[in-house]
C-alpha positions as CSV (number, residue, x, y, z in Angstrom):
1,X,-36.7,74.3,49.5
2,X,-33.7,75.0,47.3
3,X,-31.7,72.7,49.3
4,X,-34.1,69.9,48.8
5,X,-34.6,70.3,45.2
6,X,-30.5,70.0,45.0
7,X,-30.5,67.2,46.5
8,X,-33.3,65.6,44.3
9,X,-31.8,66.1,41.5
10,X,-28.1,65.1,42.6
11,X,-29.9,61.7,43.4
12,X,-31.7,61.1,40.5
13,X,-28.6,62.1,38.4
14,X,-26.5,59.5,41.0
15,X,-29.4,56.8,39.8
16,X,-28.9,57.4,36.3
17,X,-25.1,57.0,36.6
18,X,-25.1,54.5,37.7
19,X,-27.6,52.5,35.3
20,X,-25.6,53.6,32.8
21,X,-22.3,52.2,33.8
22,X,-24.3,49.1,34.9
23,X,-25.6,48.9,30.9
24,X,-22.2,50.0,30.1
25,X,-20.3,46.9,31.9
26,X,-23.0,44.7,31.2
27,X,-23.1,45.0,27.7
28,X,-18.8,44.6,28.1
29,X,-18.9,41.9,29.4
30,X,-21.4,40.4,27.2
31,X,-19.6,41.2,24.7
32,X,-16.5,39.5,26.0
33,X,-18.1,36.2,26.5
34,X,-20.1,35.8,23.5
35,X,-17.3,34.9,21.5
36,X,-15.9,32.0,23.4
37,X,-19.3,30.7,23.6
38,X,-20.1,30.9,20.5
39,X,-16.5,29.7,19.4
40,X,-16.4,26.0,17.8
41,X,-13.1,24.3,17.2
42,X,-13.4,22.7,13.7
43,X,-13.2,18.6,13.7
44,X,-10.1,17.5,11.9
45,X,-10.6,13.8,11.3
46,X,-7.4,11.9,12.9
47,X,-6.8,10.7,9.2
48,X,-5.2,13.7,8.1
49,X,-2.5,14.0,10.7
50,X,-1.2,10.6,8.2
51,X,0.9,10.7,4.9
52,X,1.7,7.6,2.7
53,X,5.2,7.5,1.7
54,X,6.0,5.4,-2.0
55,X,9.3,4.2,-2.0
56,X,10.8,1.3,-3.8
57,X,14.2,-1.1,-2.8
58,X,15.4,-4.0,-4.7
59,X,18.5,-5.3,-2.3
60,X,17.4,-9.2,-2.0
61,X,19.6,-10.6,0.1
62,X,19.1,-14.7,0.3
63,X,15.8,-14.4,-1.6
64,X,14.6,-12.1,1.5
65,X,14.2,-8.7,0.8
66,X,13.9,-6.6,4.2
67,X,11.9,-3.4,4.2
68,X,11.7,-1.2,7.8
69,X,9.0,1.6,8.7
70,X,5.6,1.3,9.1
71,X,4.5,-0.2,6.3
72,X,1.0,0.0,4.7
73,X,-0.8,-3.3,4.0
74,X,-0.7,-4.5,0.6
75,X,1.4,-1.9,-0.6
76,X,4.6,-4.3,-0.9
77,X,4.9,-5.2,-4.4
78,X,8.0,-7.2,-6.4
79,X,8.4,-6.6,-9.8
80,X,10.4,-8.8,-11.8
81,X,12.9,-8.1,-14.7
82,X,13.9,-10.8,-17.2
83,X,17.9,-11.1,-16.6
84,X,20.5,-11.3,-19.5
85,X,21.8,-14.7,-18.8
86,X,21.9,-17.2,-16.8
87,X,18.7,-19.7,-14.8
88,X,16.3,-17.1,-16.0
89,X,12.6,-18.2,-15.4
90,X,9.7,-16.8,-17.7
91,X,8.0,-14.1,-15.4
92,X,5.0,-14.5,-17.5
93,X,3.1,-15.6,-13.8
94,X,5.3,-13.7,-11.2
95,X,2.8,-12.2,-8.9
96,X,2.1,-12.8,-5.6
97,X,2.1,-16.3,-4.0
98,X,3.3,-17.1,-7.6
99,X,6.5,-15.7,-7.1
100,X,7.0,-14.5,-4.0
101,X,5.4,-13.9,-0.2
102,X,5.0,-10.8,2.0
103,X,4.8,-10.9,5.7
104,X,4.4,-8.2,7.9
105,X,6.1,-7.7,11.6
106,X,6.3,-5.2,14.1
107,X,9.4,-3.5,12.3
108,X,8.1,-3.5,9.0
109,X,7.7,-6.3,6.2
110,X,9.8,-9.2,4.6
111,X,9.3,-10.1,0.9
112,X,10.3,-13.5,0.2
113,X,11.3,-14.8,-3.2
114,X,9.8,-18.5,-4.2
115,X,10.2,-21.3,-6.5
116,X,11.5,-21.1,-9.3
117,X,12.4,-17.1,-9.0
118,X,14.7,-17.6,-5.8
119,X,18.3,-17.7,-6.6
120,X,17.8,-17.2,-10.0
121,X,19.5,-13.8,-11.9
122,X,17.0,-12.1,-12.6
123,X,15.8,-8.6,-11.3
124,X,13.7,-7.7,-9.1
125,X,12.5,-4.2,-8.0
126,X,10.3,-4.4,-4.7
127,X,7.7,-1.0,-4.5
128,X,6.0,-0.6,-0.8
129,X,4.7,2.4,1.2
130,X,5.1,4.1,4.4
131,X,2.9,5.8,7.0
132,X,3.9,9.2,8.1
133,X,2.7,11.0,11.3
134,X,2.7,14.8,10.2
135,X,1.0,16.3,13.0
136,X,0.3,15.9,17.1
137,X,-2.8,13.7,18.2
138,X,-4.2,14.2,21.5
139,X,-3.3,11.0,23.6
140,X,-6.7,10.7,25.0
141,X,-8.0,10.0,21.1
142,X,-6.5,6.8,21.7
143,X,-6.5,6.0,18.0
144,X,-5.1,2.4,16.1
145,X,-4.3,2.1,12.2
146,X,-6.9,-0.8,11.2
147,X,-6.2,-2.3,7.4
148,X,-9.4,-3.8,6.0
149,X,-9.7,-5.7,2.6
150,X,-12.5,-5.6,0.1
151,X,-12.3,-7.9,-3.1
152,X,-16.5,-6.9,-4.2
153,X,-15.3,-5.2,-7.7
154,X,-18.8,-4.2,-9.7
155,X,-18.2,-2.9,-13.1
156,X,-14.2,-2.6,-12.2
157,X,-14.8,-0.4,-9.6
158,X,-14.5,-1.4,-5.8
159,X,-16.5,1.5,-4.2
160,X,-15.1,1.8,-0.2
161,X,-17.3,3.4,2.4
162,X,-15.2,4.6,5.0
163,X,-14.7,7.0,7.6
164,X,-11.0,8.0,9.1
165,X,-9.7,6.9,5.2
166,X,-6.4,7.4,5.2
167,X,-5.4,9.4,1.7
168,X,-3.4,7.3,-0.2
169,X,-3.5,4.0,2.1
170,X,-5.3,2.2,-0.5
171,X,-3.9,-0.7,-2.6
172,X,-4.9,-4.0,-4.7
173,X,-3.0,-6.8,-4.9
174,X,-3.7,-9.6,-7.9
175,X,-3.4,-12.9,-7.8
176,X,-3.4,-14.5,-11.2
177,X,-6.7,-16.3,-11.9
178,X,-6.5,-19.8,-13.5
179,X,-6.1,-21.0,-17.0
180,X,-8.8,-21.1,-19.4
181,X,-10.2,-17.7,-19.2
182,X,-8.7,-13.5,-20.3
183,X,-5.6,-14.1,-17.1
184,X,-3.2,-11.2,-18.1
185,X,-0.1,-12.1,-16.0
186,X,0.0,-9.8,-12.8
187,X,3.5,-8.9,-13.2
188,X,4.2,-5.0,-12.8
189,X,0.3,-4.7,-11.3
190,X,0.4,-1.3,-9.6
191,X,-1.4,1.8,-9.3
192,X,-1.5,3.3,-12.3
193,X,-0.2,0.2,-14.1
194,X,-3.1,-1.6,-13.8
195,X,-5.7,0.4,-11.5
196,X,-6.1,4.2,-10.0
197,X,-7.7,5.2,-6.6
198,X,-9.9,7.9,-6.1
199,X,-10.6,9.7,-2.9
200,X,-14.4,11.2,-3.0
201,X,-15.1,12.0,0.5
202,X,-17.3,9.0,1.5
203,X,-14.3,6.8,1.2
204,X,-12.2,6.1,-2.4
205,X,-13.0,4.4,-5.5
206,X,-10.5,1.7,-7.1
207,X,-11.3,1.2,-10.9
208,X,-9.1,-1.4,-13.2
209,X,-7.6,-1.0,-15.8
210,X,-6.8,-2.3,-19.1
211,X,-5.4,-5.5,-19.5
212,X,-6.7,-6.1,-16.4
213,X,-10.6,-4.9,-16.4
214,X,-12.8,-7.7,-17.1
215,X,-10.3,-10.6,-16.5
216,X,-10.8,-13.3,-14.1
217,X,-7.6,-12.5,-11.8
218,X,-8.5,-12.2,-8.1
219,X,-8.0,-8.8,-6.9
220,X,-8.0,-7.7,-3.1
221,X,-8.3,-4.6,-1.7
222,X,-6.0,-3.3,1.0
223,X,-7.3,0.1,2.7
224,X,-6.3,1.8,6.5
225,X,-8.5,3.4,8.5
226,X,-7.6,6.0,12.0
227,X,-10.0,3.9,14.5
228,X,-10.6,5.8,17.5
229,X,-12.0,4.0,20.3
């Protein structure tokens, strides 16, 4: 009788044993995989791995001036200094297409000086930006830089809805408007020199600014967006 009573009980302690290490290692290894399912990596728009670069180069050589990198669309701009002496044209209407051209190519851009500006003395100071790739994107994004133009300004302000914005990749170029009407001349239009940008999170908002708010110059927006397909 003893014998059997030892033996219950070393069984029923053996049971309970072992549901404990089962709730033991169960409860373990739940609580080793609940992190990694619960784990979300955080989105990071493709945008961001992008930094615009200012820089500025004034080396004209044959009225060309040759700028390498990939440049951002509608960031080239030529500003024009009255020279000393000399064939000296009145840059009153220096702007673009009244002044000179831009064209872009697969190394970079070429601003080209026109009629009555090339060959003449005076200075000129060409401002353009860069893009930057500052960190890795997965191959299988495959991502393209798309520039898109907007000339709806309400108010002075061109509102852009956009998603994949790259920060800083925004820019307006003026053309001068015609006679008759308040047509400052566009040279030395720049950011802060005749508009800002602002980057809310929807997009950014360009607003003009003074002489240029309320004129009737055309203005064009230039903006870059990260399209993933």
């Amino acid at each position: 009788m003893h014998s059997k009573r030892l033996r219950a009980s070393l069984t029923a302690a053996v049971a309970t044993a072992g549901a404990v290490a089962f709730t033991v290692l169960g409860t373990a290894g739940a609580a080793v995989a609940s992190p990694g399912s619960h784990t979300r990596i955080p989105y990071r728009s493709p945008a961001s791995c992008f930094r615009v670069q200012e820089r500025q180069s004034g080396a004209f050589s044959d009225n060309n001036d040759i700028l390498y990198g990939r440049v951002v669309p509608g960031s080239v701009s030529v500003v024009a200094t009255q020279g000393t002496s000399g064939d000296n044209p009145a840059v009153t209407t220096f702007g673009p297409g009244t002044g000179y051209t831009v064209t872009y190519t697969h190394y970079g851009a070429v601003a080209t000086l026109q009629s009555p500006y090339a060959g003449s003395n005076d200075g000129f100071t060409t401002y353009y930006a860069v893009f930057r790739q500052v960190c890795f994107i997965p191959w299988w994004l495959h991502y393209r830089l798309v520039t898109l133009t907007s000339g709806a300004f309400s108010n002075n302000q061109n509102i852009l809805f956009a998603r994949n914005l790259i920060y800083g990749s925004v820019f307006v170029v003026a053309t001068l408007g015609p006679p008759g009407y308040i047509s400052p001349s566009v040279n030395g239009f720049m950011q802060y020199h005749g508009y800002t940008v602002n980057y809310p999170r929807f997009g950014a908002v360009v607003t003009l600014q003074p002489p240029f708010a309320g004129s009737n110059d055309g203005f064009t927006t230039y903006y870059t967006v990260v399209h993933v397909r």
